[in-house]
N, C-alpha and C positions, 0 to 999 in steps of 0.2 A: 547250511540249512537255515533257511529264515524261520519263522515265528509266525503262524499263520493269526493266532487270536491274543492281543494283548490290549494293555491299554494304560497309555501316557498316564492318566490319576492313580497308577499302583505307587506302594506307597513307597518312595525316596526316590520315585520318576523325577527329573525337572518339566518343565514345559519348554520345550524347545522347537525352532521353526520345523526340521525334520529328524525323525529316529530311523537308522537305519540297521535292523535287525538279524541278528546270527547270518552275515554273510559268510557265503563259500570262498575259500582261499582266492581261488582262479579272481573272483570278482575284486575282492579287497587288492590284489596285486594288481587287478588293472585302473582299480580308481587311487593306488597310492603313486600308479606313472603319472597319470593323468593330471595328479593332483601337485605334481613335483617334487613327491617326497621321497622317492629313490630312485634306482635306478639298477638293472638288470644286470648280475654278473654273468660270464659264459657259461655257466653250471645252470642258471637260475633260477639263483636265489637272489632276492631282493636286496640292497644295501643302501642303508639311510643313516642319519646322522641323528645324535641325541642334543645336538647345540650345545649348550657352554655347561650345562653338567653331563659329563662324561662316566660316574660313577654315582652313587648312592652318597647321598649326603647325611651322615648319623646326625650332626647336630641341628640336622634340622627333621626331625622328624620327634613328633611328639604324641601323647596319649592324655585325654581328655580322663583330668580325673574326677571321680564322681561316685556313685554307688556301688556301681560295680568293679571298680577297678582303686577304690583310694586305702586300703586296706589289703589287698591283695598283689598290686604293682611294689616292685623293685626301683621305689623313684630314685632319679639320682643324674648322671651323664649320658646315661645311654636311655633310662628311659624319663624322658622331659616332660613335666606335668605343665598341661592346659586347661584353663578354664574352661565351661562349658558354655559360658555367656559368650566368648570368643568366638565357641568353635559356632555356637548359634547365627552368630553377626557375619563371619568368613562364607559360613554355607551360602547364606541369603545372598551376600554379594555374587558368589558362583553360580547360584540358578538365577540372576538377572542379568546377569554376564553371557549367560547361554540361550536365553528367550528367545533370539535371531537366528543360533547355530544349528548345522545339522551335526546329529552325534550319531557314531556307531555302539551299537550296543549288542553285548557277550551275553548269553547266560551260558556260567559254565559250572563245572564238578572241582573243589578243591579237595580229594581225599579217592583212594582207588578200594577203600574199603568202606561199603554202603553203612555200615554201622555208624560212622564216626565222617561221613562224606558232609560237607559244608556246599548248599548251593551261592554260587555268588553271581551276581549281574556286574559287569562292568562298562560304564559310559566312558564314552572316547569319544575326544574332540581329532584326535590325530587317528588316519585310519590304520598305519601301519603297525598300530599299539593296538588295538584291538584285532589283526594278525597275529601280533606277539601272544596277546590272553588266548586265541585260537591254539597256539604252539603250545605255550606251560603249565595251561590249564587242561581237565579231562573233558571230553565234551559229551553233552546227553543226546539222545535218542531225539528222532524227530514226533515221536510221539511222549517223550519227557518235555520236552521244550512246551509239550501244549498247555501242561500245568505247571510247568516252571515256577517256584515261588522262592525269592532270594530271599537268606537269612545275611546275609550281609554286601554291600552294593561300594564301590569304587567308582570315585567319579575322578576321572581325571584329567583334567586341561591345561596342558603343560604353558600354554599364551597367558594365560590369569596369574596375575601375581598378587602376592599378598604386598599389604602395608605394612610395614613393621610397627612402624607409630601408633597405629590405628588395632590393628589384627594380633599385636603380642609374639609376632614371632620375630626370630633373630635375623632373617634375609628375606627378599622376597620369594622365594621359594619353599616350599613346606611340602610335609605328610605327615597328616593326622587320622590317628585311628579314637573312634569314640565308637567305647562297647556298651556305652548306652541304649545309642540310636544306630548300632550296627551301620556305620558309614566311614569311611575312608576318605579324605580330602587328600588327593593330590594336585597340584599348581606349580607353574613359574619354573619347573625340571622338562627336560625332554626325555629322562632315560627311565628306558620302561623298568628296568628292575626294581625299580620301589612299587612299580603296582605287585607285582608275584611276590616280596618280600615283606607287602604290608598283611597279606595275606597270612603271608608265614608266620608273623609275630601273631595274631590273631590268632591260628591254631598256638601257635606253645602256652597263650596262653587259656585258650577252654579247654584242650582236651585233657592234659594235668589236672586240673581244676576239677571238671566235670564226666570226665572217663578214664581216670589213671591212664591214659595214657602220654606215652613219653615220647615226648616230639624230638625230634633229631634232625642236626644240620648234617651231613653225611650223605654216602654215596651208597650203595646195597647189590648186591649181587649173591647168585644162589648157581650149585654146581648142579649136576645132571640129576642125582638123590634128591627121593624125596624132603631132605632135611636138612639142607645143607645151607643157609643163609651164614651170610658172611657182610660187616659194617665196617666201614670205614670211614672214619671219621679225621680232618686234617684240614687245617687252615691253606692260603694259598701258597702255591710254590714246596709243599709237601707227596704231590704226586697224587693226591685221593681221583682223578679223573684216567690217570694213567694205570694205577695200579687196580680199578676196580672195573677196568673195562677190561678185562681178560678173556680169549676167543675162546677158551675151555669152559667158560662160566656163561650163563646169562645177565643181563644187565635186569636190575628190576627200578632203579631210576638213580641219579645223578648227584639229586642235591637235600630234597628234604622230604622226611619218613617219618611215619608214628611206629612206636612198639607198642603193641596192645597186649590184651589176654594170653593171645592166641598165633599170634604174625607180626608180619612188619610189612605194611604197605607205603606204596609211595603216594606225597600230597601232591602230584605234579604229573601233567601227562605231555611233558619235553622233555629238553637240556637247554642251559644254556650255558655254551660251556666258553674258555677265553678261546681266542685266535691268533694271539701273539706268537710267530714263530710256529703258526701250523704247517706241515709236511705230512705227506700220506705216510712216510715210511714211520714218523715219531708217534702220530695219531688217525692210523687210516680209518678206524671209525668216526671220528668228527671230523675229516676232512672229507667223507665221504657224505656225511649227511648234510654238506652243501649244498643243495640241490632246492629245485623248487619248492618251494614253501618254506624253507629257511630264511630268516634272518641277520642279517649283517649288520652291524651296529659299528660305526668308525674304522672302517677301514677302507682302503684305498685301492685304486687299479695301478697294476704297470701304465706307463705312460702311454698312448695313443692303444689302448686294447681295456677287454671286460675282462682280462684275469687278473684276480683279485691278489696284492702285494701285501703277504699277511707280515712281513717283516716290518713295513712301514706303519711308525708310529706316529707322524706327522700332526695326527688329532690327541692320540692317548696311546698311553702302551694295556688301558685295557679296553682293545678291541674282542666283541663278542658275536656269539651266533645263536640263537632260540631257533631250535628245530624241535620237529613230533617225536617221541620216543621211536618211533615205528620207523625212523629216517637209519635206525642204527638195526643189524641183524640180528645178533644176539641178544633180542630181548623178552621177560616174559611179561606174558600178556594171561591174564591185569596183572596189576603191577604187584603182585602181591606174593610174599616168601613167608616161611615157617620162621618160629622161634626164633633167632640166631643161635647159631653155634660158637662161632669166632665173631668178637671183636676188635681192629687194627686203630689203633690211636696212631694218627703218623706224627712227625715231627721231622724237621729240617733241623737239625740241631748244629751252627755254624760254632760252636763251642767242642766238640768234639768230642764228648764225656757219655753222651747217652750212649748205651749198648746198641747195636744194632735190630735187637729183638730182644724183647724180656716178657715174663708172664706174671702181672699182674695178680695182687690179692684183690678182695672188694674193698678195703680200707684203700689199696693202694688207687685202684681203679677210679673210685669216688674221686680223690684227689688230683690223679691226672685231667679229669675231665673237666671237674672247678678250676683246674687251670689253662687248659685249654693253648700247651707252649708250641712255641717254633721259634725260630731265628732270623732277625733278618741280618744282609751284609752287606759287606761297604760298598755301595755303587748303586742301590737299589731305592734309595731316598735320599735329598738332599742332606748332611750335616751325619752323615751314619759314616763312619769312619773304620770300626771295629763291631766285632759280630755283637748286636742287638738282642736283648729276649724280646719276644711279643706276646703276649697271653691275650687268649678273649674264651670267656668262660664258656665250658660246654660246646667248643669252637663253634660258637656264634652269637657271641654276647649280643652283639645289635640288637637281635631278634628274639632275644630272651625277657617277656615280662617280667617274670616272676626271679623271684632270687634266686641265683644259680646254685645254691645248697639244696632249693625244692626237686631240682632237676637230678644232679645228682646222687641224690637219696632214693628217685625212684630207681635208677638207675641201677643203684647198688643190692635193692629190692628185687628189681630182673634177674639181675645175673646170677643169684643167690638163691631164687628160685628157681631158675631153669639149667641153674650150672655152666652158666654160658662163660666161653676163657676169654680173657681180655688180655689183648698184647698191647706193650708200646714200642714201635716201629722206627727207629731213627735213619730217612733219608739223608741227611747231613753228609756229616764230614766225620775223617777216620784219620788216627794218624799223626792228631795235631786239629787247630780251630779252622777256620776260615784262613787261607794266606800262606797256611805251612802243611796241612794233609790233603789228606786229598776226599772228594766227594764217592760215598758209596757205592760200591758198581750196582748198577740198576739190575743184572741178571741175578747180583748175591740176592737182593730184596727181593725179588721173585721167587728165588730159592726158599725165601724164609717163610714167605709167606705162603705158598704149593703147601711144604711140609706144616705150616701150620694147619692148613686147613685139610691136608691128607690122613693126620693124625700120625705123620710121625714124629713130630715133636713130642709126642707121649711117649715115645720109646728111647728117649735118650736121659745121659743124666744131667742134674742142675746144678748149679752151685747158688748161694745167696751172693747175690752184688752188693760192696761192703760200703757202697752210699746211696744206691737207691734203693736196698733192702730186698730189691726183688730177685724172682728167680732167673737165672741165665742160662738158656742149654751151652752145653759143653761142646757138641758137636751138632752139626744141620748137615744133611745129606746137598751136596752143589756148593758148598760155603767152607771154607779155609777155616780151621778152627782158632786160627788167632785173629780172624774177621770178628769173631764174637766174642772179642773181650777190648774194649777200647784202649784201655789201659798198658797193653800188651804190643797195640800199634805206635802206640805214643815212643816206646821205649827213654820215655823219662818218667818215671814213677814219679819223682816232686812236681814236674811241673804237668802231670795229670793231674796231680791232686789238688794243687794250686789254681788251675782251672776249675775241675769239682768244684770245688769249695764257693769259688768264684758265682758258677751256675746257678747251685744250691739257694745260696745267699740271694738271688733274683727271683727265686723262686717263693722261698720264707713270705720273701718283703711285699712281695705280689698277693700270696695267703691272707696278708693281714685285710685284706679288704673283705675277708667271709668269714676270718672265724668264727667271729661271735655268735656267728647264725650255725657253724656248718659243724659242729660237733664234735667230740673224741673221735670218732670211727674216721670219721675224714681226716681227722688232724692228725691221726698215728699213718696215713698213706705217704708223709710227706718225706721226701729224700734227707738225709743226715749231712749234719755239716764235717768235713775231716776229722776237726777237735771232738768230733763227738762220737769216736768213738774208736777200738785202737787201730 
């Protein structure tokens, strides 16, 4: 849908030679042939390359700090303060950088709930990235488009590089959000996920702020009832795309959600989900929503043909796909669910100690969430030899302005008012760590998670888990009752607890980076070391 009345002097326009306005897919996929920036799979969907960043760069992405945000921001490694004089000098060079170019430009809906929905305009110097904002953003009416008016604009030109010497930043490549002048500087990247993720940081940090609501990195899905919303929440390689796309359920979005008053909608009107080792049998809804108007990002054909070799990592092993929510069938439209009822914290736990299901208090829940674990193992990064902890707070620190104690305080706030159960989920390993047991069978975790959300975990009995303090059911209806006590698979009680301990101790050490903000209530959630207690 083009934009029938606008005009170049609105305010954070650049002046550029042409603007090319809310094009239709059909046309953007034929000027990104044209223009030699991808190329047709058999299904087709488009497939383009992101050039030499293949992923999101954290340390290079920064927040201009200033009035609004120098007192309110979490400064530190993830979130990198920028002067305003900088980000002043950077823009300027970008709109005379663009005086010659033609751009294509989004106005699009970040939020599927009108209360709290953020309009955003997006300039694109690359046209298949403003396909991409078509995909993950929600799109307005052709009679919204006529008074379109952005509260916050993206400008991104992945050819323009910054100076470092000159411009203060670390590489020539950047993202800068200033919530001053509500502007986004993107440059010198080719990969679209920092525009949809600059956005993202952007909500966590107003709608906390500014409408208690609690923005979530997580997946969301709601059963046939009217009440049934279900969160899942899971760093990568914990299963959150697998487990929360279930044919019984509907999808109400993939990646990132606010909890409000009243709902939980989605900020996003896509997926974009990996492609690595896709198969219709592992993942038939994302292997299905290949199809035209999806997007390929680093991946490769079999040789002499257009079908797509999702094995071959040749560029990157994180090859991805941005498609329309609508490309998947079970999904609700809008994207929007009740309350929660259940939420699933995943965890890959390559240490072998977490239970496979446990039920969470709110101290305990606060705590899991500030920490935000999984595991990684040996083969998956250079120099990783033995299972690894990983924490990223609220699982998705990147994206977190504000201190991750703000977050899950409200957190603990929700669930407390609406009684909502919190589980934590361990995809991992059973048996032993990484190396000696074995990885959870995927149909147990289905099991556990059915009866979670069927309510018959209510009807069984618990015992306390004597290190992570929480509750364990006893029995799960499809799940082997010695599935649900890890302890019990190990059949070395010392050298469980020796691992425990182990765990624990990663975890402590990893706490110390919040307690002083995050409180007794959070600090009593935390797992016991062996010695502590008998």
């Amino acid at each position: 849908m083009r934009r029938t009345r606008f005009s170049t002097e609105e305010k954070n326009f650049p002046k550029v030679k042409q603007a090319h306005w809310n094009l239709p897919v059909a046309e953007l996929v034929e000027r990104s042939l044209q223009n030699g920036e991808g190329r047709l799979t058999d299904t087709g969907a488009l497939m383009c390359t992101t050039g030499g960043f293949t992923g999101r760069s954290p340390k290079d992405r920064y927040i201009v700090k200033g009035k609004v945000t120098e007192n309110k921001v979490w400064w530190g490694d993830i979130n990198i303060p920028y002067t305003a004089d900088k980000f002043d000098l950077l823009h300027q060079k970008m709109l005379q950088y663009l005086e010659d170019k033609e751009v294509y430009v989004r106005d699009v809906y970040a939020g599927a709930d009108t209360r709290y929905r953020m309009n955003v305009r997006v300039i694109n110097t690359v046209i298949w990235h403003n396909m991409f904002c078509h995909n993950m953003f929600i799109q307005p009416g052709q009679e919204e488009l006529e008074t379109f008016e952005p509260e916050f604009t993206i400008l991104c030109c992945p050819e323009f590089k910054a100076d470092p010497e000159t411009d203060g930043t670390r590489q020539e490549n950047f993202s800068i959000i200033n919530f001053g002048k509500k502007i986004i500087l993107i440059g010198g990247t080719g990969y679209s996920g920092e525009m949809k993720k600059g956005i993202f940081s952007v909500l966590n940090f107003l709608l906390p702020v500014q409408h208690g609501v609690l923005p979530m990195h997580c997946s969301a899905n709601t059963g046939m009832g009217p009440e049934d919303t279900a969160i899942f929440f899971g760093l990568s390689g914990t299963g959150k795309t697998t487990l929360s796309a279930d044919p019984k359920r509907n999808l109400i979005g993939d990646d990132e959600h606010g909890w409000s008053t009243d709902n939980v909608f989605n900020f996003e009107g896509g997926c974009y989900a990996k492609t690595i080792g896709l198969t219709e049998e592992k993942e038939p809804d994302i292997f299905n929503a290949v199809k035209f108007g999806a997007i390929l990002e680093n991946t490769a054909f079999f040789s002499d043909s257009r079908k797509v070799d999702y094995d071959n990592i040749s560029i990157t092993e994180n090859t991805r796909v941005s498609y329309p929510i609508t490309h998947i069938k079970n999904v609700r439209v809008p994207s929007k669910g009740t309350i929660p009822k259940n939420i699933f914290f995943l965890t890959c736990d390559a240490f072998g100690v977490i239970p496979p299901i446990q039920k969470l208090s709110k101290s305990q829940a606060m705590y899991h969430f500030i920490s935000g674990y999984t595991s990684k193992v040996a083969g998956t990064e250079e120099g990783i030899t033995e299972p690894t902890p990983a924490f990223s707070a609220c699982f998705g620190a990147p994206f977190m302005p504000l201190h991750p104690a703000e977050y899950a305080k409200l957190l603990g706030e929700k669930m407390e008012k609406h009684q909502t159960r919190v589980w934590l989920v361990n995809t991992g390993w059973t048996g032993g760590p990484y190396g000696v047991g074995s990885r959870i069978k995927l149909k147990y975790t289905r099991a556990m998670i059915d009866a979670a959300l069927s309510g018959d975990l209510d009807k069984v009995n618990y015992r306390v888990h004597s290190v992570f303090n929480s509750l364990i059911p006893e029995s799960c209806p499809g799940v082997p009752d010695k599935v649900l006590s890890p302890r019990q698979t190990w059949n070395d009680d010392t050298a469980f607890y020796k691992m425990a301990d182990k765990l624990v101790g990663k975890f402590h050490e990893n706490f110390r980076l919040f307690e002083s903000i995050a409180g007794a209530e959070i600090r009593d959630g935390a797992p016991r070391l062996r010695n502590a207690h008998p």
